[in-house]
VEXMI-870689 format. One record per residue: y, x, z negated of N, C-alpha, C in turn; residue in three letters. Coordinates in pm, whole numbers, plus 50000, padded with zeros to 5 digits. Each point is the difference from the previous one (the first is absolute). Layout:
YXZYXZYXZala
...
end
This chain:
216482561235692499575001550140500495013550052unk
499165008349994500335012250069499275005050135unk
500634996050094499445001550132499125013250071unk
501055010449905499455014650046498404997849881unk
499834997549966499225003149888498334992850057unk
500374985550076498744988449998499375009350073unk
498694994550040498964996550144500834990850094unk
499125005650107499964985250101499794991149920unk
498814994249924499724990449985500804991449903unk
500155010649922501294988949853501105001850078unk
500415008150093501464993650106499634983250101unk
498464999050026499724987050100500144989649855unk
499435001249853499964989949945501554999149942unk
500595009349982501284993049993500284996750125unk
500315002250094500544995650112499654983250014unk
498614997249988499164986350016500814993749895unk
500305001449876500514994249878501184993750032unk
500985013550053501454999350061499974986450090unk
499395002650104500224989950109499484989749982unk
499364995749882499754988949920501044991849950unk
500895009349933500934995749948501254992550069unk
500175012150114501115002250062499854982450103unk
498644997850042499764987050052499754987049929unk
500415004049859500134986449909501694999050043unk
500505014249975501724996849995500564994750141unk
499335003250084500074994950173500224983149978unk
498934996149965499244983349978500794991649885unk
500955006149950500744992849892501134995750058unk
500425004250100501324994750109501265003549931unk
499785011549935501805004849932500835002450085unk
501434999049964500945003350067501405005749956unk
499785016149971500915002549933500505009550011unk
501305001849986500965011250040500675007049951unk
499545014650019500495011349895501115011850053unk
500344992150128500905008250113501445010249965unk
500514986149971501325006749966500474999049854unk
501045005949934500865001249894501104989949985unk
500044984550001500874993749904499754994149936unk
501194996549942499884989849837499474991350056unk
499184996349876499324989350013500554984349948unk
499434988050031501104989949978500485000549828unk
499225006949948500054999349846501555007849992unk
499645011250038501555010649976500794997050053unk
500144986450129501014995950032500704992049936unk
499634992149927500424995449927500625001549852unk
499985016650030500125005349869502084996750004unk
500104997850110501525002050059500654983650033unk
499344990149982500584986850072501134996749923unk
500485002949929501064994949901501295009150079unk
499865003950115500835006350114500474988150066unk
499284991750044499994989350100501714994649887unk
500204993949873500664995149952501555005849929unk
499365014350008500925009249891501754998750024unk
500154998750160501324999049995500694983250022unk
499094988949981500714992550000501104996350118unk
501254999250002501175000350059500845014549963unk
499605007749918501115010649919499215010450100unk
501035004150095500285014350073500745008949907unk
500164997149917501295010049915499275013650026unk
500715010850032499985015749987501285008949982unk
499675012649937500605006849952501244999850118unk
500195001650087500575004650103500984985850101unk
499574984049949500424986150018499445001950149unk
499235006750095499774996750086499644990050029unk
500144995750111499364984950077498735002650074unk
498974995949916498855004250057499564997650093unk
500274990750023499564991050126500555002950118unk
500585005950050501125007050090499425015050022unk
500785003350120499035013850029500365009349937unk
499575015350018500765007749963498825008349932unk
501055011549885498915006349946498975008150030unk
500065006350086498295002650079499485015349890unk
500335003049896499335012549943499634985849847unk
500384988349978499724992949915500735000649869unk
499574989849863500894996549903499965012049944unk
501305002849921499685010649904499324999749871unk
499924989449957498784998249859498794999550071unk
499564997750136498705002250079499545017449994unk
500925006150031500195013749974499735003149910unk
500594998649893500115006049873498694992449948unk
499254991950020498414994249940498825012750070unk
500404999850134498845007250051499995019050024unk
501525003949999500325014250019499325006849888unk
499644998049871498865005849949498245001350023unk
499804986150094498625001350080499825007750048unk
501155007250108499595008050069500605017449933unk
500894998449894500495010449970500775002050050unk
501374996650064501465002750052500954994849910unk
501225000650041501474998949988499754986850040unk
500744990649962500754987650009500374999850139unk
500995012850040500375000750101499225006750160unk
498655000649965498955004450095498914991249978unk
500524985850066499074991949990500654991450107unk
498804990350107499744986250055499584995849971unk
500624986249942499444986749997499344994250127unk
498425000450048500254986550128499654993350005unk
498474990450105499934992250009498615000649888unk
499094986650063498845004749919498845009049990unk
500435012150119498875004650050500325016850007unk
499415005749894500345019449997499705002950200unk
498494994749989499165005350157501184997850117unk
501194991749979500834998550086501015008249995unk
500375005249899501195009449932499215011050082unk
498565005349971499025011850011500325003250150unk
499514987750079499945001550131501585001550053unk
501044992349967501335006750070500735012149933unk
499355004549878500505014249986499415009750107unk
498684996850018499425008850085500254996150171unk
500304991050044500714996650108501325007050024unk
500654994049892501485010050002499575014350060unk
499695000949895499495020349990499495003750148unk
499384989950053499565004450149500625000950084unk
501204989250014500004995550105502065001249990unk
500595003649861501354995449963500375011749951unk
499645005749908500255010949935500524997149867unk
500515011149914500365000849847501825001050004unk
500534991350133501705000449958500205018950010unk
500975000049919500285014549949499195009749961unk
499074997449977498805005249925498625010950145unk
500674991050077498815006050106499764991750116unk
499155005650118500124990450103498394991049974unk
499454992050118499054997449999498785009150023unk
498834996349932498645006450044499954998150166unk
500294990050028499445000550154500795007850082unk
500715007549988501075008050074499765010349981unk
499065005149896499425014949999498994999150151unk
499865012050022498805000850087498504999549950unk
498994994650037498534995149975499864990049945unk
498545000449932499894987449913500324999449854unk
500384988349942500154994749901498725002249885unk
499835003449877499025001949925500184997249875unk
499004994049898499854994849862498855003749951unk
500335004149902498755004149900499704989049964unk
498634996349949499414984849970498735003649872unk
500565004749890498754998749908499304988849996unk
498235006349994499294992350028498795003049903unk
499444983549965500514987950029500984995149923unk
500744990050110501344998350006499914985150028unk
501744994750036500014984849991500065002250170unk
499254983650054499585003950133501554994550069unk
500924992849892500844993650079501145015949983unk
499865006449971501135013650039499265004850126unk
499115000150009499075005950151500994988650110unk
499714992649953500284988350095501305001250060unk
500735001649920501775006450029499835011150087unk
499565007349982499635013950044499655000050158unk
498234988350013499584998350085501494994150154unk
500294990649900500704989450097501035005950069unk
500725009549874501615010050073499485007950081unk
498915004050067499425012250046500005016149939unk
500004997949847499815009249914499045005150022unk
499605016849978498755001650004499935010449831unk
498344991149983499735004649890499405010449916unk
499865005449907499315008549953499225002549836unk
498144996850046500134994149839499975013049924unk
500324995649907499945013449837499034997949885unk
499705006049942498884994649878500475000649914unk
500054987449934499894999949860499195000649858unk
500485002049915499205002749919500824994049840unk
499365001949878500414991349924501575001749906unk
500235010550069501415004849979500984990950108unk
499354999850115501184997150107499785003250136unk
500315000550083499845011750117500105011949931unk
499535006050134499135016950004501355008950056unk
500765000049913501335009550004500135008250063unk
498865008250010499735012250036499505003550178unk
499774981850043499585001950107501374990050024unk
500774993549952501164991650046501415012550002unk
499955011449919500695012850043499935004350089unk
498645003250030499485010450125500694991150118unk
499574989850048500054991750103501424997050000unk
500814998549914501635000150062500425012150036unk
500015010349899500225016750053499414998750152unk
498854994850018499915008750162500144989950071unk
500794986150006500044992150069500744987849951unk
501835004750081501684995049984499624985550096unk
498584993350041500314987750074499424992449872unk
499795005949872498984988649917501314995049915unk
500754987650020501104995549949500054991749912unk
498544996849912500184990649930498464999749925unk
499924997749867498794995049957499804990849904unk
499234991749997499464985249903499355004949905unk
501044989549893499185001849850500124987249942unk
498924996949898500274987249918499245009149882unk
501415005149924499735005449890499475002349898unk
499964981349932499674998449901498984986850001unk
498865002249926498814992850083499684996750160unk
499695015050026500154998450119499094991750088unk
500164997150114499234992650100499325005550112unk
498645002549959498824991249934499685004149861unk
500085013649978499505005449908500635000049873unk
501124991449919500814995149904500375015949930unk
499735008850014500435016049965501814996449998unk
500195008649866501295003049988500385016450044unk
501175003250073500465006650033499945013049852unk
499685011750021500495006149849501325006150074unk
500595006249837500905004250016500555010350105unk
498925007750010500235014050099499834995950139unk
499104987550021500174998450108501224990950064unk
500534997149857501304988350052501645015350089unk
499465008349825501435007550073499855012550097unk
498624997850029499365009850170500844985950090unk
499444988350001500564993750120501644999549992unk
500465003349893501455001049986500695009450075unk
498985015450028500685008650071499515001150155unk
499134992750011499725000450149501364996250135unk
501224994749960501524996750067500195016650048unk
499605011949880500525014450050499225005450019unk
498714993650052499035008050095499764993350133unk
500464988950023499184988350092501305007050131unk
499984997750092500404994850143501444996449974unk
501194997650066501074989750001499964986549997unk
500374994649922499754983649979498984995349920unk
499055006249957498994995049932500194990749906unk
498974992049950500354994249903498564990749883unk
500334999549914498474999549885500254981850035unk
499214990850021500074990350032498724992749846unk
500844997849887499645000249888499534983649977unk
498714993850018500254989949965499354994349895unk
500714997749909500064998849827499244983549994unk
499044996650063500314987250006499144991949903unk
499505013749890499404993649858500045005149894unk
501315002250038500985006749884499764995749874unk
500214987549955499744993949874499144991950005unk
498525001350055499094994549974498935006249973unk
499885002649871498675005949929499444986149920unk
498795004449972499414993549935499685000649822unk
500285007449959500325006549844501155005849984unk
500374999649887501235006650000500035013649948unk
499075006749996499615014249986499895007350090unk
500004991250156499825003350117500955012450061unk
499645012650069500595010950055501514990450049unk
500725012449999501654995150020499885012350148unk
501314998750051500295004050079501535006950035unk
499845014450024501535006450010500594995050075unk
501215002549950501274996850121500115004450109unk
499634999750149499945009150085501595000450012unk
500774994650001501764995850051500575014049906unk
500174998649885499485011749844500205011650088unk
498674998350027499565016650007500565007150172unk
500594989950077500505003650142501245004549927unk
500894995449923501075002849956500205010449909unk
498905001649940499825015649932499625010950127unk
499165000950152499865007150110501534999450084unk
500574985150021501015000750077499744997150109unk
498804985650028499234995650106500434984850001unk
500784995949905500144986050041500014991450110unk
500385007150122500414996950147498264995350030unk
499545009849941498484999950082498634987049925unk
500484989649985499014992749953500834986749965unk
498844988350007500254985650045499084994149866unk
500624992549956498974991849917500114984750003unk
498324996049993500134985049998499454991949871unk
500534986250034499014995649915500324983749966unk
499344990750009500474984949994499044993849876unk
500474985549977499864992149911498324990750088unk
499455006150073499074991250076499244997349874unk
499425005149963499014999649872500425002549865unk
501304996350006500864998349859499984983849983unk
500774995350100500424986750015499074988750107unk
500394997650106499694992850124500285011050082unk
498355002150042499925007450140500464999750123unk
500094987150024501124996550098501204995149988unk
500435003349854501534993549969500715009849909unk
499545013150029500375008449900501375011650046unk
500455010749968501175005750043499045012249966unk
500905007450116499515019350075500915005449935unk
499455011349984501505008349985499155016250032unk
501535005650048500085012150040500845008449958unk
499665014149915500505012449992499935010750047unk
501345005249969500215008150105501465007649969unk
500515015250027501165006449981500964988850069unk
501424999949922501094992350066499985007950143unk
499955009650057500155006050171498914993150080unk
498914998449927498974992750081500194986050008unk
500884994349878500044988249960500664989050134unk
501325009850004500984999150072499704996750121unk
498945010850088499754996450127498954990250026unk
499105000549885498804987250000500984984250020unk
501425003649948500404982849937500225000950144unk
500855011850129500894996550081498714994250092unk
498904999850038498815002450084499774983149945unk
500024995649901499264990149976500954989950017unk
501445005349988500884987849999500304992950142unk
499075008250144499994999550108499124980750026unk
499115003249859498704992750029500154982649927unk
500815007349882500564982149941500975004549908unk
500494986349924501505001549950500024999649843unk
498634999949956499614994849868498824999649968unk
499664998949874498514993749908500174990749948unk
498944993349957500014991149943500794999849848unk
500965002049976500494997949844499724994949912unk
500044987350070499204990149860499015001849971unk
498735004850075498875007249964500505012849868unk
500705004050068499945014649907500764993949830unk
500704988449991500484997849899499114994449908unk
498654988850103499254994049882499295011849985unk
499735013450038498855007849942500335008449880unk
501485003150033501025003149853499944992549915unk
499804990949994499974981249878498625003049958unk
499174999550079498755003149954499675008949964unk
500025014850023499585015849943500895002449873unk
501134998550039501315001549927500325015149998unk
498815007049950500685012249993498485009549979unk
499865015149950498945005150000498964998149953unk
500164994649816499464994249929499154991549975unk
500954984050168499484991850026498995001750125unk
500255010750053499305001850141498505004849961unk
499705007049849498835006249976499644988649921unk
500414996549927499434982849922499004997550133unk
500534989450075499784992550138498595009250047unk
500295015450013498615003450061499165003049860unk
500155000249930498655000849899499204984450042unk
500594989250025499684989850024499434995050096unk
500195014050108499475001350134498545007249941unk
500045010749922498835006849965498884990549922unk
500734989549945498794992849917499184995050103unk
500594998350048498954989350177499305010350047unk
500575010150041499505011750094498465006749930unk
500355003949868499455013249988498344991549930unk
499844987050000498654992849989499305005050160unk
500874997550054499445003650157499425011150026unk
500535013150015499655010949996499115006149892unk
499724991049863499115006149928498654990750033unk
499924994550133498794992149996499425012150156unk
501324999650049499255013950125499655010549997unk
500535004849855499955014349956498615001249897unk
499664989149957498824995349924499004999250101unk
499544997450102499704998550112499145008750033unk
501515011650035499295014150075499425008249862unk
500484998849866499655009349915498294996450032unk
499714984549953498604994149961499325010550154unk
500714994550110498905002350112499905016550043unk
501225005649956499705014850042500255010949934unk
500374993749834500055014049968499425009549870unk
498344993250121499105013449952499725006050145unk
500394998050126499765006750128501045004150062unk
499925008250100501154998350079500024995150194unk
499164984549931500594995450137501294994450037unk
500985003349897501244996150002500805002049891unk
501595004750066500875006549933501224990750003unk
500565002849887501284986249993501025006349901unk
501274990450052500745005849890500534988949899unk
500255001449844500184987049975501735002349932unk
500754993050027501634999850054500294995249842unk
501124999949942500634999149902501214986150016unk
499984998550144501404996750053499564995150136unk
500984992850110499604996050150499294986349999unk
499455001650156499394987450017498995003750022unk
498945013050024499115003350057499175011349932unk
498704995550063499045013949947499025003850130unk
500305012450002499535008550092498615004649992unk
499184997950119498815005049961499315007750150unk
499285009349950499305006650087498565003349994unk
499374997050151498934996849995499185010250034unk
498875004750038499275012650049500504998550126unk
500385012950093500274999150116499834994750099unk
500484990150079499654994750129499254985949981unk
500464995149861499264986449973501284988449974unk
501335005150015500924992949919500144983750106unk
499775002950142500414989750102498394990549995unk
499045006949902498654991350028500084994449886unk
500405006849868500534990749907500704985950034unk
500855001650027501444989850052498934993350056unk
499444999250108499414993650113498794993149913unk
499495006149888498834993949951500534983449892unk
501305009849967500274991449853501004984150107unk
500425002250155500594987049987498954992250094unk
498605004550041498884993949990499794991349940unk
499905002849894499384994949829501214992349946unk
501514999150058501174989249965501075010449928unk
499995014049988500735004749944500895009050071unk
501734996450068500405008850051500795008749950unk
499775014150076501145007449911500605009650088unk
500935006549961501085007150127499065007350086unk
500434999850121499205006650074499695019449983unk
498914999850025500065016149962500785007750108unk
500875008849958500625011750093501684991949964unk
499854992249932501604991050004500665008649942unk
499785008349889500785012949959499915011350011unk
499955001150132500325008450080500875001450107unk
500585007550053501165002650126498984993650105unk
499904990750102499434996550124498944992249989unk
499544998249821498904992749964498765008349986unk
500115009450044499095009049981499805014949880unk
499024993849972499495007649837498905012750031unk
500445012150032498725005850070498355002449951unk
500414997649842498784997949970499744986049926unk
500514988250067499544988049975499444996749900unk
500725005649897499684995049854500534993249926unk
502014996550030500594992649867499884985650040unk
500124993449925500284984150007500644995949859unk
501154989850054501174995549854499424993349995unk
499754992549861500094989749937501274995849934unk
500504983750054500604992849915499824989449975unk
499994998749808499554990549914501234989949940unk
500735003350090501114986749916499854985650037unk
500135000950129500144984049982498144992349975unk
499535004350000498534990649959499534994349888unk
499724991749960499414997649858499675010049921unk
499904998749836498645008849968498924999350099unk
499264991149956498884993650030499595004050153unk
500894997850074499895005350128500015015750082unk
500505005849863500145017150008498805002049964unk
499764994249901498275008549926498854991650141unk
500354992150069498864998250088500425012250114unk
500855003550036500335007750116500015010249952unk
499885004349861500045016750037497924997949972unk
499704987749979498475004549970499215003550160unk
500284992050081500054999750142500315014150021unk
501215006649994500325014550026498975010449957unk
499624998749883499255010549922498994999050108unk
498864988949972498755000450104500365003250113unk
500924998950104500745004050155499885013749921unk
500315006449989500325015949928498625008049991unk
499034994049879499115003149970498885000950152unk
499744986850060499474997150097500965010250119unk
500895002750041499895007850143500045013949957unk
500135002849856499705013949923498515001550069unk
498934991349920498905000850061499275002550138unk
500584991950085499584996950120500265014750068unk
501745006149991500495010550036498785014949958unk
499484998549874498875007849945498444998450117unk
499684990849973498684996450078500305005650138unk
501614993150087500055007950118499785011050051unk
end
């Protein structure tokens, strides 16, 4: 189907064909949802032998009493399991609760509103506004942080390296209010792209170009989830700050949501011991502890690195049927044209796709017509807004097979059909 190429008339008989179709998939009463990125009940269960693991035996290295407060940076074998996820020291690491987006949002609260201890005062005590770089497209829940603190944003382009370095240079050099920028490094979100190398140790030196206080707000949060094991790796950004002498200047996250139980899983945060220090004093304002015993059955269960990549290959057997039925999909439906561009991820929960300009919100709007919803268009973007209204995520985890290959068939025709219509207009 090459649009530039038809007549009117072979654009009306496909079009007539299309909306043939598209009103069988209307009349079938589907209902299915391709919205968001979690495990699905299958991969949850990849972990239930958690529910039992500790029995009565709290035993830890350290005889703590788990059950009792305390602790608030977490166990030290919790540490020592996950401080290679993110690439730190043992000793530049939080254990917390189950939720990075909560760690995410009071680092960046702190930073606003508290300051860095010794390290520096708060952003809000400078004069003007507050600013974040936001490569785009991006995850909508870092916007969201952004939105809510009264951050203001600024998007950047990416490309299949990473962000656009060259325009994330320029824009700190001429502007000391941009204090912070979002990354999800490795399979990133939406577009499952791994960070390359040059662009890992460019964001390494941006601490000795950026503003006072800045800081790389790194969130790793699919770190070890590829889908092959041939799959692109990812530099150390922690590494390479310590080869510049930027450690101060960058935050990393990253939790067990989609390792373990999404809602029963443990956060953790890295970070230089100076940053460490004032993050613990800021948080210890807020509670007195984590959950421990959480963090001990996930040590029982991972055990150690070995065991933590076992566990996700096991995540990948589930996963990567999924994504080769969406990626099968767009090859069949588009790629001998270009009414659509996609990327297909190695790793993540998502595949990114882009549509001809100014069709991405008639897409969306066509396909949950017909029973198929999917993130809203402009969601990865800063304010929701995509200026040329083209990306839309797809995520294929939690749905059946069976139920993916009906919804991305629904998508294709939505695609094909407002390709068309947009032509004839």
């Amino acid at each position: 189907m090459q649009l530039d190429q038809a007549s009117t008339e072979q654009l009306r008989q496909w079009e007539s064909a299309l909306s043939a179709e598209y009103e069988q998939f209307k009349a079938a009463g589907l209902n299915l949802d391709l919205t968001r990125g979690k495990p699905s009940g299958e991969q949850l269960s990849l972990s239930d032998a958690v529910l039992d693991i500790l029995g009565r035996d709290l035993s830890n290295e350290t005889n703590t009493d788990l059950r009792n407060y305390g602790g608030i940076d977490g166990l030290p074998e919790c540490k020592r399991l996950f401080a290679p996820v993110l690439g730190v020291k043992d000793s530049e690491i939080l254990i917390g609760g189950n939720s990075s987006l909560s760690l995410m949002y009071s680092a960046a609260l702190y930073a606003l509103h508290m300051g860095f201890g010794d390290l520096g005062e708060a952003w809000a005590k400078e004069s003007g506004s507050v600013k974040f770089l936001c490569p785009v497209p991006g995850y909508d829940r870092h916007f969201g942080v952004c939105e809510h603190l009264g951050i203001d944003m600024i998007p950047v382009a990416m490309d299949d390296n990473g962000p656009d370095m060259d325009q994330v240079e320029a824009l700190l050099k001429a502007d000391p209010s941009i204090k912070g920028i979002w990354c999800v490094p490795r399979f990133s979100n939406p577009t499952g792209i791994v960070y390359s190398d040059e662009v890992v140790a460019r964001i390494a030196k941006l601490g000795s170009i950026a503003g006072k206080n800045f800081r790389v707000f790194w969130d790793n949060a699919y770190a070890v989830h590829q889908l092959s094991e041939d799959a692109p790796q990812l530099a150390s950004l922690m590494d390479k700050c310590r080869e510049f002498g930027t450690e101060n200047s960058v935050y990393l996250f990253g939790s067990t949501s989609k390792i373990t139980y999404a809602g029963a899983g443990v956060a953790f945060a890295g970070m230089s011991e100076a940053n460490l220090k004032a993050f613990k004093q800021h948080l210890g304002m807020s509670q007195i502890g984590p959950d421990k015993i959480n963090q001990l059955r996930h040590v029982r269960l991972l055990q150690d690195s070995d065991g933590l990549h076992a566990h996700m290959r096991a995540h990948a057997s589930v996963l990567k049927p999924r994504f080769d039925i969406v990626l099968k999909h767009l090859d069949d439906g588009f790629g001998d044209n270009e009414l659509l561009s996609w990327t297909a991820p190695e790793g993540g929960y998502f595949v990114s796709v882009d549509t001809l300009p100014g069709l991405a919100k008639k897409v969306v709007a066509m396909a949950a017509a017909a029973g198929v919803k999917l993130t809203p268009a402009g969601a990865t973007f800063p304010y929701g807004n995509d200026p040329e209204d083209r990306n839309i995520r797809i995520a294929p985890s939690v749905p059946s097979l069976e139920e993916i290959d009906k919804a991305m068939a629904v998508f294709v025709n939505c695609v094909k059909l407002a390709s068309v219509q947009q032509r004839l207009g």
